[in-house]
C-alpha positions as YAML, in Angstrom:
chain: A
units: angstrom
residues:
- id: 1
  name: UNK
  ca: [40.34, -108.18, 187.88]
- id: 2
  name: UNK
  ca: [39.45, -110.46, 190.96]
- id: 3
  name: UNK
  ca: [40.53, -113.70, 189.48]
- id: 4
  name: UNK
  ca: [44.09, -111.85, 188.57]
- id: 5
  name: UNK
  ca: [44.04, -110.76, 191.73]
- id: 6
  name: UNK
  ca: [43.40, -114.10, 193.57]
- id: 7
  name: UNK
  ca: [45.94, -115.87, 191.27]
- id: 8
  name: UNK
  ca: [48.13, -113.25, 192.18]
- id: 9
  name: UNK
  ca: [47.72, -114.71, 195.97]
- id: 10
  name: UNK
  ca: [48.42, -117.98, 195.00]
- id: 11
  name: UNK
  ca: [44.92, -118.86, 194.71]
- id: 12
  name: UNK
  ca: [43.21, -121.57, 192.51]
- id: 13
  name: UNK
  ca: [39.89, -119.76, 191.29]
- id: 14
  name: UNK
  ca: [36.66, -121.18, 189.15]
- id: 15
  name: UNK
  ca: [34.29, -118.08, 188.49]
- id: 16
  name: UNK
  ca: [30.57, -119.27, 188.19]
- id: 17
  name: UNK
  ca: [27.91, -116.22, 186.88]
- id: 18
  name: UNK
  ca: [24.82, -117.67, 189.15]
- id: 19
  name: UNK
  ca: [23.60, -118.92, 192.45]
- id: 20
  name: UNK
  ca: [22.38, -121.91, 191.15]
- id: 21
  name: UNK
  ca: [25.84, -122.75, 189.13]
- id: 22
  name: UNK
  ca: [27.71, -121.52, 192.30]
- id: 23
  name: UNK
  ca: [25.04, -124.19, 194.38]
- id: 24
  name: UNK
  ca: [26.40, -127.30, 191.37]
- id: 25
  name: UNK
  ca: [29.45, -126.67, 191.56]
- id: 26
  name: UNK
  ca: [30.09, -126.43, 194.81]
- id: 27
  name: UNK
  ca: [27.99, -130.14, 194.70]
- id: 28
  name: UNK
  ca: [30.36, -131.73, 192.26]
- id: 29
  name: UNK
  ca: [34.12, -130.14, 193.27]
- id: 30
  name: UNK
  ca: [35.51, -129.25, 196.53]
- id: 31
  name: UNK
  ca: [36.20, -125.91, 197.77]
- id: 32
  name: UNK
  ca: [37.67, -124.47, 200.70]
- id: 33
  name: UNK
  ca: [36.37, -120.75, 199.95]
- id: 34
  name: UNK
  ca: [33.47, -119.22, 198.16]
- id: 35
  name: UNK
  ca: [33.27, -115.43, 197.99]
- id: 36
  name: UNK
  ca: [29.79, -114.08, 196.59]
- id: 37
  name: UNK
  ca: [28.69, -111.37, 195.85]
- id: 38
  name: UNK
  ca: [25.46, -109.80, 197.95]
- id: 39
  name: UNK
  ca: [23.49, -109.51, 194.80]
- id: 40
  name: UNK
  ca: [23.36, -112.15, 192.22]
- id: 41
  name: UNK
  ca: [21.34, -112.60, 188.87]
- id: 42
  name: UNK
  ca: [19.12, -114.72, 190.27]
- id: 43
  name: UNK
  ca: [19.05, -115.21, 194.23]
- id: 44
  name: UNK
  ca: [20.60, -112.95, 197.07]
- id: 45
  name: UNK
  ca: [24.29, -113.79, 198.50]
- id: 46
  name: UNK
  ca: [22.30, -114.59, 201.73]
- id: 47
  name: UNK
  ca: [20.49, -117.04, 199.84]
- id: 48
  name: UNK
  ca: [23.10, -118.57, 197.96]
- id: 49
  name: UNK
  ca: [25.15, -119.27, 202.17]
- id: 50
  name: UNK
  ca: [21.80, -120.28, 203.17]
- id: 51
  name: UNK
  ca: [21.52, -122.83, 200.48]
- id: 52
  name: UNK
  ca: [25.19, -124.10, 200.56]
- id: 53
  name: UNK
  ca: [25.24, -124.11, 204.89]
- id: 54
  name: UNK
  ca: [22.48, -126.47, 204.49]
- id: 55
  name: UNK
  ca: [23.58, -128.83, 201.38]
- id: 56
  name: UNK
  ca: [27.40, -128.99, 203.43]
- id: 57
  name: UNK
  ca: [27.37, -131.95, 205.36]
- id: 58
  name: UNK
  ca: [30.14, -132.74, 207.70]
- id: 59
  name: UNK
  ca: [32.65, -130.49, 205.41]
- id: 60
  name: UNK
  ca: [32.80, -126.43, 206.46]
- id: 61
  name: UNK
  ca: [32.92, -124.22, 203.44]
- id: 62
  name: UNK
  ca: [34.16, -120.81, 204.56]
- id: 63
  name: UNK
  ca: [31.88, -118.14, 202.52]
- id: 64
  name: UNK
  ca: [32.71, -114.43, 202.62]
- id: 65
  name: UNK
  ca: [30.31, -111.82, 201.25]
- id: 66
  name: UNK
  ca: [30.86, -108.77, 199.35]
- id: 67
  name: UNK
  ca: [29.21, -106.23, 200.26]
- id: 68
  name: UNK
  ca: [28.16, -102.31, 199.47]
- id: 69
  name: UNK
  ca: [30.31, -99.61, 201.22]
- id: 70
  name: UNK
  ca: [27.10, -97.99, 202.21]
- id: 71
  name: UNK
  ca: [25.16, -100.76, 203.52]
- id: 72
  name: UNK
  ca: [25.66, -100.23, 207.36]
- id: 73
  name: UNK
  ca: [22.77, -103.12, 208.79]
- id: 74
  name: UNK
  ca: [22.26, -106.56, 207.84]
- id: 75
  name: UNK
  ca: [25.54, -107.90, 209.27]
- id: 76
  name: UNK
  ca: [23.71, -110.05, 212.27]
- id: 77
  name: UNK
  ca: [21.48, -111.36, 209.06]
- id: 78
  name: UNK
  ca: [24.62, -111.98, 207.05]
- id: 79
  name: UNK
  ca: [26.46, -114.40, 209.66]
- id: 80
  name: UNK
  ca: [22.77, -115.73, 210.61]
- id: 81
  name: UNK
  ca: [22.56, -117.23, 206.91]
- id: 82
  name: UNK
  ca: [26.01, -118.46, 207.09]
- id: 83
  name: UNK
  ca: [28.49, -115.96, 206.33]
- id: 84
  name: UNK
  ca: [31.97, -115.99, 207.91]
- id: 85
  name: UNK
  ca: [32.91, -112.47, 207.18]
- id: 86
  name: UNK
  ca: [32.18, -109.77, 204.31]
- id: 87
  name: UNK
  ca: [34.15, -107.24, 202.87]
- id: 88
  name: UNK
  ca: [33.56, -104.16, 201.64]
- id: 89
  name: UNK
  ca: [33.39, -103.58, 198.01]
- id: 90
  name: UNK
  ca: [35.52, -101.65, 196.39]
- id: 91
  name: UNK
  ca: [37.61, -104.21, 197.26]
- id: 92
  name: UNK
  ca: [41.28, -103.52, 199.48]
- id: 93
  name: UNK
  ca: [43.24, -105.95, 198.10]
- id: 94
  name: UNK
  ca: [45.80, -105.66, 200.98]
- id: 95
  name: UNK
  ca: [42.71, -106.49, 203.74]
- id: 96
  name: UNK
  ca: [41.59, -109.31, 201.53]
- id: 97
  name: UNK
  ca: [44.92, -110.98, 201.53]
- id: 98
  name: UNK
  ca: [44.53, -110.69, 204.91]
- id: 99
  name: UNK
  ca: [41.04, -112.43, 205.58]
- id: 100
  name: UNK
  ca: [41.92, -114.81, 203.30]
- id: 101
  name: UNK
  ca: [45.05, -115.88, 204.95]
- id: 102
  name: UNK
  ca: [43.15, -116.12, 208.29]
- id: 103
  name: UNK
  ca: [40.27, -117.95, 206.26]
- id: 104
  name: UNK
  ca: [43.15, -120.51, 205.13]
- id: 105
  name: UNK
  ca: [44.11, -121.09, 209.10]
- id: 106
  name: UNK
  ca: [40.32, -121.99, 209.93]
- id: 107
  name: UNK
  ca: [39.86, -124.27, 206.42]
- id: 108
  name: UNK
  ca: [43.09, -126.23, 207.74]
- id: 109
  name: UNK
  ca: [41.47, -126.48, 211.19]
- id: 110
  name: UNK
  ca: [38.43, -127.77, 209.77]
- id: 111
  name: UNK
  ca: [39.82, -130.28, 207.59]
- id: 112
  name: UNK
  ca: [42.02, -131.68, 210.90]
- id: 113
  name: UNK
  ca: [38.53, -131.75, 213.06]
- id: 114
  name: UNK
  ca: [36.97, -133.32, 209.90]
- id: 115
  name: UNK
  ca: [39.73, -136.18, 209.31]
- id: 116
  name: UNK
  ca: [39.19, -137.23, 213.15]
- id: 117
  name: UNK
  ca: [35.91, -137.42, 213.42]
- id: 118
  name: UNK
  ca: [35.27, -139.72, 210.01]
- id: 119
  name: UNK
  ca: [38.49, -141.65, 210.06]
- id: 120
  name: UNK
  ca: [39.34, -144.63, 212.14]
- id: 121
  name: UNK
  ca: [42.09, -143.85, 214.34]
- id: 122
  name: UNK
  ca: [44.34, -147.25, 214.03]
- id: 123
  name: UNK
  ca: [44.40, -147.77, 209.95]
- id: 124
  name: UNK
  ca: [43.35, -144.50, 209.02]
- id: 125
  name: UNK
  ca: [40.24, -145.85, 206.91]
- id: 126
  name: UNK
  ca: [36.63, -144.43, 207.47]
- id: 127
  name: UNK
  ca: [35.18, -144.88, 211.02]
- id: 128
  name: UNK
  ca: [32.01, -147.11, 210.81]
- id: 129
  name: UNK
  ca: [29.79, -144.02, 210.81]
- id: 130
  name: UNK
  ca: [31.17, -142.27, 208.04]
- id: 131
  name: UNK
  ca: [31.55, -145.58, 206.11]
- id: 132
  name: UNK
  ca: [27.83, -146.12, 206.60]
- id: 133
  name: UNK
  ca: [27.02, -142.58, 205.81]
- id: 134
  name: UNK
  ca: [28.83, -142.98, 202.62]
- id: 135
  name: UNK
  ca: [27.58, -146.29, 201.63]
- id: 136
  name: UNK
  ca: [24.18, -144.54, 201.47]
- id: 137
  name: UNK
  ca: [25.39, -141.97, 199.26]
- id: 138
  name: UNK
  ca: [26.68, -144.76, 197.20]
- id: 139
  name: UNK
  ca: [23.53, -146.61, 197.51]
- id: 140
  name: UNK
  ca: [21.19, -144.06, 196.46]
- id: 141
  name: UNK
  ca: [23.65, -142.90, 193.69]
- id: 142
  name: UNK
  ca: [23.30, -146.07, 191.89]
- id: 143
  name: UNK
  ca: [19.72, -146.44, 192.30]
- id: 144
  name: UNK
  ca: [19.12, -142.64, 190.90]
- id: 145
  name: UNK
  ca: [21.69, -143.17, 187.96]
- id: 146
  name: UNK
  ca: [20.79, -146.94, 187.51]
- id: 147
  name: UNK
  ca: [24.57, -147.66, 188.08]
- id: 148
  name: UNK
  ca: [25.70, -151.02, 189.61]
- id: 149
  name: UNK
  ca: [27.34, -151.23, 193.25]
- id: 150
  name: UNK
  ca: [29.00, -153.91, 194.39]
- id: 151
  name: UNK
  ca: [30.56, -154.33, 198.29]
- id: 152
  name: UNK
  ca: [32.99, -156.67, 199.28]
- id: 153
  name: UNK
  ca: [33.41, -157.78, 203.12]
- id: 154
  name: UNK
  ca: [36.72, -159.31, 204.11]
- id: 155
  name: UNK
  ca: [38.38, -161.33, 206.92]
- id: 156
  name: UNK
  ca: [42.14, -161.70, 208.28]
- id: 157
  name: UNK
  ca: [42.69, -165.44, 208.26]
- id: 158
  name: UNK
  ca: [43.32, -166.82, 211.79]
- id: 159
  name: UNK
  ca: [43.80, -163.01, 213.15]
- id: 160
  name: UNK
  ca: [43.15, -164.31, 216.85]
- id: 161
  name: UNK
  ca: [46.43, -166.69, 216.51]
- id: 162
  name: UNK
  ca: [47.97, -163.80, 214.83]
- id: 163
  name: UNK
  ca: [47.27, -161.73, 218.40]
- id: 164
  name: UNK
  ca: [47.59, -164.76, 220.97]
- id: 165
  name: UNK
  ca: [51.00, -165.72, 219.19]
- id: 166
  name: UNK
  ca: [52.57, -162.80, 218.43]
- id: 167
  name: UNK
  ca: [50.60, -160.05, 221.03]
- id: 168
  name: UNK
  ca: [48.37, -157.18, 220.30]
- id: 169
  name: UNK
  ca: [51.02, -155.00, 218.15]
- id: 170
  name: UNK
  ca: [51.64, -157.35, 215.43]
- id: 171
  name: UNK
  ca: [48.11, -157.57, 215.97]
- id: 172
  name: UNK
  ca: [47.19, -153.84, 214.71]
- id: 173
  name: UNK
  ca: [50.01, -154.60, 212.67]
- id: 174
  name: UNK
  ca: [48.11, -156.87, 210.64]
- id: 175
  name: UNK
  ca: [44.71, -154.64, 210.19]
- id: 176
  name: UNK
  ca: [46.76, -151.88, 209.30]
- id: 177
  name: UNK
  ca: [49.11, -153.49, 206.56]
- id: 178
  name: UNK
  ca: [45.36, -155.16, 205.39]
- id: 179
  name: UNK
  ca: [44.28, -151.61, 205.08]
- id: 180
  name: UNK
  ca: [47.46, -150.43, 203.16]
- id: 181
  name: UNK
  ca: [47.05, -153.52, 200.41]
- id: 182
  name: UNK
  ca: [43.34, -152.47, 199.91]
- id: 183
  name: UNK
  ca: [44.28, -148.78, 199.18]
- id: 184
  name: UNK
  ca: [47.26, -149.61, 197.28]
- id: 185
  name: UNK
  ca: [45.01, -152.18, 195.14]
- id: 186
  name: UNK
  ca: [41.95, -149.54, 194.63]
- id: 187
  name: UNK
  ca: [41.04, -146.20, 193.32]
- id: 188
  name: UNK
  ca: [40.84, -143.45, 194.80]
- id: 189
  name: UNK
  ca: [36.98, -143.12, 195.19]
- id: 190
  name: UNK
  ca: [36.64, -146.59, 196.40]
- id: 191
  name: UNK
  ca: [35.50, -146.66, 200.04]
- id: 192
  name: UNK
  ca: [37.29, -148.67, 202.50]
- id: 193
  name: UNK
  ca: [35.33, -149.13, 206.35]
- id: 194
  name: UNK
  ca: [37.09, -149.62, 209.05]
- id: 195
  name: UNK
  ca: [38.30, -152.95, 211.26]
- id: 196
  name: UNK
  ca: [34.95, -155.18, 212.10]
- id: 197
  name: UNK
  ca: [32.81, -153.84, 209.13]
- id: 198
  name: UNK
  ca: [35.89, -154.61, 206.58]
- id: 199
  name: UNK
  ca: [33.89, -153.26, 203.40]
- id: 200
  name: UNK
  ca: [34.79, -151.58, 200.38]
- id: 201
  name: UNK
  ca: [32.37, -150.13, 197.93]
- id: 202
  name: UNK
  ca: [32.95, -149.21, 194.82]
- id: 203
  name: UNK
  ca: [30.51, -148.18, 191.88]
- id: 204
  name: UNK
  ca: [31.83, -150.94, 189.18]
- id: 205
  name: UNK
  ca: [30.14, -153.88, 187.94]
- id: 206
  name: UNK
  ca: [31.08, -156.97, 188.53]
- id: 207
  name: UNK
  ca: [33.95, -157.05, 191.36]
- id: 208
  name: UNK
  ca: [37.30, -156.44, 189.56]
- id: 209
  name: UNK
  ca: [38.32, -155.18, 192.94]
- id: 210
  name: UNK
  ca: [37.46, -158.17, 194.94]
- id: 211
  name: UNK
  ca: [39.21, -160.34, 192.51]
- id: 212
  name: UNK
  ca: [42.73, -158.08, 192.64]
- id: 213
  name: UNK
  ca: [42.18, -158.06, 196.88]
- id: 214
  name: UNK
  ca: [42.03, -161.75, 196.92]
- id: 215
  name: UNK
  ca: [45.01, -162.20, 194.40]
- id: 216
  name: UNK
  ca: [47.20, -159.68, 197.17]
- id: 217
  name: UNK
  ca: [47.54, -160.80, 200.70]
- id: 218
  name: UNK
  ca: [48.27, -158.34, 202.73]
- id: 219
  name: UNK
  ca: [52.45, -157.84, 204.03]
- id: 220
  name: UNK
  ca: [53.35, -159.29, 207.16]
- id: 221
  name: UNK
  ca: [55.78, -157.44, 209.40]
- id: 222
  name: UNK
  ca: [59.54, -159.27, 209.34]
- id: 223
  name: UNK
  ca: [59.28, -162.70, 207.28]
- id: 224
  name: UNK
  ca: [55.34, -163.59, 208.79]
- id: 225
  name: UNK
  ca: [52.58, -163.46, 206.34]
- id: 226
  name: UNK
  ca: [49.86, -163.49, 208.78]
- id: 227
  name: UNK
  ca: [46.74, -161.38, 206.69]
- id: 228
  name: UNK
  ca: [45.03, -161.39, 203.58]
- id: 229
  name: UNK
  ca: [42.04, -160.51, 202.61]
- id: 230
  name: UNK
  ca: [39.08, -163.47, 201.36]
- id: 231
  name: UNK
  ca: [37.13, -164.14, 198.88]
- id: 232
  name: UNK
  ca: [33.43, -162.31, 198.43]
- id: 233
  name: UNK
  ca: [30.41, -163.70, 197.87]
- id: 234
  name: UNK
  ca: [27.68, -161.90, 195.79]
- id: 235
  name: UNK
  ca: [24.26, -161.79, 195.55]
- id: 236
  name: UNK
  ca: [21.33, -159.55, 194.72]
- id: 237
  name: UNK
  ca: [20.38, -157.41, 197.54]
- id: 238
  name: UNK
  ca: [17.67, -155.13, 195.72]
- id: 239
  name: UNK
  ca: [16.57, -152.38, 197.82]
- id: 240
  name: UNK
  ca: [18.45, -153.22, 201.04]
- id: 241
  name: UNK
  ca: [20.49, -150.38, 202.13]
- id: 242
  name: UNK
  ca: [24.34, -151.34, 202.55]
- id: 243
  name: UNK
  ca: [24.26, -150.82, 206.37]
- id: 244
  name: UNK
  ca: [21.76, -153.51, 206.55]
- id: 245
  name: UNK
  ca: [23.46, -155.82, 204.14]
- id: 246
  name: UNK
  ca: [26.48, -155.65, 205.97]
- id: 247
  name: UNK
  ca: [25.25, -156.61, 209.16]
- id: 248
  name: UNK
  ca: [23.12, -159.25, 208.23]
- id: 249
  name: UNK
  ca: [26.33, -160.89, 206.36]
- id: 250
  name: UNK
  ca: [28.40, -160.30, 209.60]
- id: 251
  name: UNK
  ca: [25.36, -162.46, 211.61]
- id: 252
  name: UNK
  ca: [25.37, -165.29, 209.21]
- id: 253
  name: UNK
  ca: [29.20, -165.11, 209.07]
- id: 254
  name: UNK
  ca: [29.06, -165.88, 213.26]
- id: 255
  name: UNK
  ca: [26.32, -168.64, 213.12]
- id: 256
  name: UNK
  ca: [29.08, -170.54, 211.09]
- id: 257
  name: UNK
  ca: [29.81, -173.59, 213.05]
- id: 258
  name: UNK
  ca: [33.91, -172.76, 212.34]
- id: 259
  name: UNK
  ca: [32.66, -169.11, 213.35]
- id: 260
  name: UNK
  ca: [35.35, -166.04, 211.53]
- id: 261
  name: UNK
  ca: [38.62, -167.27, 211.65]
...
């Protein structure tokens, strides 16, 4: 009845029985909404937002309660544990339309506030937090699963004559059509970092990605092919995490005599 319902709203639904399968899935798909019931087969609703408030991160889930007409206390303990509103079982299908509508208005908030505070404002990649943030994640995913990861640092060739001949415009011109070859040339869970940490992760072996960046300069604005990405270098960095990596190549890279070009 309450998945018809919710399809009937327009609403993509995936029904889960548990706390714990509501807890994985919610770790291995995104969702904007969860609704819960207050009692579960195994945990409380007010366990099951405590445990998914915690394990969110930087993305908001908005979770809404069901509740018993008769309980009339609680509700301070309900929004303490991370509850953004409960309704009232039997359910009125006419109010929940309602506070789900307004729940849809504060998801599309969140995901604006979220997209400016992880993305880099000039090419749109990840900001250098994020992009370090995520390169753990990556990190520690490959060690747990014994998966390889490989990350690949490039430069824009001569980018300073790029800026002193043609001025600071064509200038961000040039990082962001770099940016737009590397997404165009990668998938869609590749990472790209932003301008001065120019890394992409991905979880391949190998570096198929690397190889298809350096075969793809980046497009120039008018006739001027002024950016393109170069070539990696690889080598074993065993337990290093990627932040460190990546700042230890970006040292040696400036003690170059010829220093980044």
């Amino acid at each position: 009845m309450m998945v018809y319902e919710l399809t009937k709203l327009g609403y993509a639904t995936s029904v889960v029985e548990t706390g714990a399968a509501a807890i994985e899935a919610v770790a291995n798909e995104r969702f904007d909404v969860v609704m819960a019931d207050i009692r579960l087969a195994d945990m409380t609703g007010i366990e099951l937002c405590w445990h998914l408030r915690t394990a969110q991160g930087l993305r908001h889930l908005y979770l809404i309660l069901m509740i018993p007409g008769s309980m009339t206390d609680q509700f301070h303990e309900l929004v303490e544990a991370g509850a953004d509103e409960f309704l009232r079982k039997p359910l009125d299908w006419k109010w929940t339309a309602a506070r789900l509508l307004a729940a849809s208005r504060v998801v599309a908030m969140q995901r604006d506030l979220e997209r400016l505070a992880t993305t880099d404002a000039l090419t749109g990649a990840l900001n250098r937090r994020r992009f370090l943030e995520r390169g753990d994640e990556e990190f520690n995913r490959s060690r747990r699963y014994g998966r390889p990861l490989s990350v690949v640092m490039l430069d824009i060739d001569h980018f300073k004559r790029v800026n002193d001949t043609y001025g600071h415009a064509t200038g961000d011109e040039a990082i962001r059509s770099t940016v737009r070859a590397c997404k165009e040339s990668l998938r869609t869970s590749d990472v790209i970092g932003p301008p001065g940490w120019r890394g992409i992760r991905r979880r391949d072996a190998g570096n198929p990605a690397g190889q298809r960046l350096r075969r793809r300069p980046a497009p120039a604005p008018g006739r001027r092919r002024h950016a393109g990405p170069a070539g990696d270098r690889r080598r074993d960095v065993g337990d290093r995490q990627p932040g460190a990596e990546l700042a230890e190549r970006d040292r040696r890279r400036h003690r170059t005599p010829a220093g980044p070009r």
